[in-house]
N, C-alpha and C positions, 0 to 999 in steps of 0.2 A: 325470535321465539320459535320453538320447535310449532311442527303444524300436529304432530302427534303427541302425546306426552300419556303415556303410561305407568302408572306411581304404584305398584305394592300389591299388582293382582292377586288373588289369591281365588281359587276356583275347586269349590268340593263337591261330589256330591254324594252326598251323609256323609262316611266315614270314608269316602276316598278323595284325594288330593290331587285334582289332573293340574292345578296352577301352584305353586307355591311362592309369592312374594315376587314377581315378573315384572322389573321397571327395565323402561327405555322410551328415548328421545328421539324424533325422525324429524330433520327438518325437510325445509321447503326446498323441492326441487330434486331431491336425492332418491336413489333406488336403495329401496333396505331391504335386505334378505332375512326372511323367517327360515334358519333351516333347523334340518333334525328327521330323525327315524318317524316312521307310523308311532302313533302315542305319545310322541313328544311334547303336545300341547300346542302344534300349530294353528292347527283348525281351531280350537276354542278361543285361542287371542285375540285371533285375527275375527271369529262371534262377536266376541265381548268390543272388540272396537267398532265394530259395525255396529252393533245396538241388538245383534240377535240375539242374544242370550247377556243375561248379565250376570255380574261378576258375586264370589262370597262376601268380599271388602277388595280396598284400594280402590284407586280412578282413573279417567280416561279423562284425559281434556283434547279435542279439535280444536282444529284452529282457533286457541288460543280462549277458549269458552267452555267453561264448565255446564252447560244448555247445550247437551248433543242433541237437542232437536231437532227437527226440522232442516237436517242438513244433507238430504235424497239429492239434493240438485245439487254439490257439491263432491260428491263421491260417486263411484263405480266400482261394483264387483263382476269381474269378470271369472266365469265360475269353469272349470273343467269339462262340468257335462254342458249339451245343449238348451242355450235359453230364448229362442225364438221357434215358431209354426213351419215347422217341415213340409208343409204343402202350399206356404208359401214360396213364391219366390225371394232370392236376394233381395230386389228391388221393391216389393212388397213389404215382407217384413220393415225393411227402414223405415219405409214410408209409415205404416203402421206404430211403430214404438216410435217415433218421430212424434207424430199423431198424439201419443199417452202424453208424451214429454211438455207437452202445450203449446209444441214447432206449427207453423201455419205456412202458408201462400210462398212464397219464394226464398223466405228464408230456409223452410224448409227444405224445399226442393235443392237448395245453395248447397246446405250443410248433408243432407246424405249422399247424392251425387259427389261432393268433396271425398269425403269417407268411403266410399264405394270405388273410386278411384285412387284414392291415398295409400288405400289395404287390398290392391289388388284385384279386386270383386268386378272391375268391371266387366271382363268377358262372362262372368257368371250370372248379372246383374237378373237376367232373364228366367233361370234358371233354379227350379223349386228346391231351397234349402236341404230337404233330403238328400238331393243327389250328389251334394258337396263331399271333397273328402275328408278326414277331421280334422285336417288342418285348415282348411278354407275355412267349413263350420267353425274352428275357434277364429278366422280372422273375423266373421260375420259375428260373433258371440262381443269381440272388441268393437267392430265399429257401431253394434249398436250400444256399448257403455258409454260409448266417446258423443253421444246426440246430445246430453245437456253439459256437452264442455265441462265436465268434472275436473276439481283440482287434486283429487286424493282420489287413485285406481289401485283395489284390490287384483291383483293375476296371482290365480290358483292353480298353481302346476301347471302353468300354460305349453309348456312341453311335450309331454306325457305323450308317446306314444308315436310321436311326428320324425317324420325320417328325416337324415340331416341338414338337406337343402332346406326343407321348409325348417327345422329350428334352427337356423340360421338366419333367415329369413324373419322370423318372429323375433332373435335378437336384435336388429337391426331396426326393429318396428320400435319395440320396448327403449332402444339408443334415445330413436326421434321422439317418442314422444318427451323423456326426461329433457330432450336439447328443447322441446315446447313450454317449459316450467313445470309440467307433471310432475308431484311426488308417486312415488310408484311402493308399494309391498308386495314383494314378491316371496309365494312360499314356496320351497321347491326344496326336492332332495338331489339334486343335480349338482355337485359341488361345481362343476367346470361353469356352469350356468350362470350360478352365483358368484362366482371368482371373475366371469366374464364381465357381470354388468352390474354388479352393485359395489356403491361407495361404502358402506356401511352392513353388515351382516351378523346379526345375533343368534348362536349357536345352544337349542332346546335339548334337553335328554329330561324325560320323565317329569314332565314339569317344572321344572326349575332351567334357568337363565345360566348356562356355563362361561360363556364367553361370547363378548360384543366390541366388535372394533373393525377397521377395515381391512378387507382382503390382502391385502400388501402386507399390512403391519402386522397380521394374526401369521402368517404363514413365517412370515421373519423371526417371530416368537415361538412360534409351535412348530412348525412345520419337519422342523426337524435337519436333516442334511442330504446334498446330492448324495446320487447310488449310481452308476455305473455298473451297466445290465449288459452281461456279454454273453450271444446264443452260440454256443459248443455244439458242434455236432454229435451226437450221443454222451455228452453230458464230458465232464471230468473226472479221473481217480480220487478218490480218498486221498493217496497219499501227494498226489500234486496239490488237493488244494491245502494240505497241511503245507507243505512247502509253501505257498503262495503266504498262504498265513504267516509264516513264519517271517518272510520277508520283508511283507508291507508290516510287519509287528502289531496287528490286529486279531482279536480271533473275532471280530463279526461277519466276516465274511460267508457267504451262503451257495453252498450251491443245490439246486434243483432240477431234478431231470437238464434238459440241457441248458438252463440257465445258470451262470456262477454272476452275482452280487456283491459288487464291492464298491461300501462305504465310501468317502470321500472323504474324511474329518481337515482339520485345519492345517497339520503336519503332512497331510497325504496327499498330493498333486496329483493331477490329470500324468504329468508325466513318468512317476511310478507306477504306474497303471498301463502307459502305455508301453512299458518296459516288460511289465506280466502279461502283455498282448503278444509282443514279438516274442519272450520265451516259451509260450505254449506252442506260438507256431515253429517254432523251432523243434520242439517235441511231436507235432506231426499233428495237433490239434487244427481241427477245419472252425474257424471261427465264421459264424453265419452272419452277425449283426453284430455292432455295438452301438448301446445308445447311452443317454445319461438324462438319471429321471430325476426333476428337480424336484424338490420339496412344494405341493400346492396344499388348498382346500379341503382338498379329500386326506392327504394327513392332516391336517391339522382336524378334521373332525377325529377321524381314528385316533389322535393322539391324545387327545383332550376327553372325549367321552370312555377310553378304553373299551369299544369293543373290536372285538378281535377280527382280523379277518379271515376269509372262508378259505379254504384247503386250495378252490382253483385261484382267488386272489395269490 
């Protein structure tokens, strides 16, 4: 049995529509991605499943009970901004939210010490939450979710802003805790993020439910087709890339200041490609790079919601 089950949301308010009819199933132990643009409807779903707001019609069932009561000690939101006393220290804080949570005498001290160490914190332990930097602050944000052992963690753009070691780092966290049995919701507009660590991922525009299935399979579907991106030093002629066109029997081929883009389709080999490599260089073209960009995430969002991308994309 799913440990989420989400049946036919629908979210107004008066005359405006942020949810319209939004089902899906999250079972136990799997990472599922909320993604989508600002206004998508992520924040509100992800309300409505918490208990913070609730819904026009349709329902939520938790684990497996339509009585979402009383179910604080089974879940965790782990929220973007800061949610612990900055004049606290690391060590403090735990101890403290430890304290609310009903932890006592050794157990206590067992389980934050664990966590303080698990997530990195111990050289900081000392160290008044303030002076963390925001990546630390969100690993302190997680190890105080993780005090009453939650089976179901909300992470809200846990990313945001974090330079790559540390959101690699925070991947890696997110890995272990799913390999602990954690169900995780993660909402992020990060496709490479989502495409990294979620088994299942449901893609929002405007309120409505476009497409849910796993990373793998959504990209094999949508994603579209390899490109092979070749950096030309001061870019190509008009009339070479009509010849080029002409050759591979394509016209989608593209070029842009010094990028020319070419398609890959089922009839067109790497090794036709490598043929229009060797005759530009024969024509005295300096080619800088070649690479070849496969179809992820991030088309398949651009392909399926239709919007466009920006002039520098």
């Amino acid at each position: 049995m799913p440990i989420v089950s989400v049946k036919n949301i629908l979210k107004s308010y008066g005359a405006k529509k942020v949810l319209e009819g939004v089902s899906f199933d999250i079972e136990e132990g799997e990472i599922f991605g909320l993604l989508g643009s600002n206004g998508a409807g992520k924040s509100t779903i992800t309300s409505i499943i918490l208990g913070l707001e609730k819904q026009t019609s349709g329902e939520v069932i938790l684990f497996n009970s339509k009585d979402n009561k009383n179910l604080n000690s089974k879940i965790a939101l782990v929220p973007q901004e800061t949610a612990f006393y900055k004049d606290f220290t690391v060590e403090a804080n735990m101890h403290f939210f430890a304290s609310i949570a009903g932890l006592k005498g050794e157990k206590k001290n067992k389980i934050c010490n664990f966590l303080i160490k698990w997530l990195g914190l111990e050289n900081f332990k000392n160290t008044k939450s303030d002076f963390l930097s925001g990546g630390y602050q969100r690993l302190l944000n997680i190890a105080l979710s993780l005090l009453n052992d939650p089976k179901l963690i909300f992470l809200d753009e846990p990313t945001v802003g974090l330079d790559p070691k540390m959101r690699l780092m925070f991947w890696d966290k997110i890995k272990e805790l799913k390999a602990q049995g954690k169900t995780i919701i993660l909402t992020t507009h990060y496709m490479d993020e989502a495409q990294k660590l979620c088994s299942k991922v449901a893609l929002l525009k405007k309120g409505k439910l476009l497409v849910m299935g796993n990373p793998a399979d959504l990209i094999q579907e949508y994603g579209g087709i390899k490109v092979i991106v070749l950096k030309i030093q001061d870019g190509i002629s008009e009339n070479d890339l009509k010849n080029i066109k002409t050759t591979l029997k394509q016209d989608n081929i593209l070029s842009k200041n010094e990028f020319l883009f070419i398609p890959l389709g089922q009839d067109h080999s790497i090794e036709k490609v490598t043929g229009v490599t060797e005759w530009l260089m024969k024509k005295g073209y300096n080619i800088l790079s070649s690479t070849t960009k496969e179809p992820d995430l991030e088309d398949v969002f651009l392909n399926i919601t239709g919007d466009k991308m920006t002039e520098k994309d």
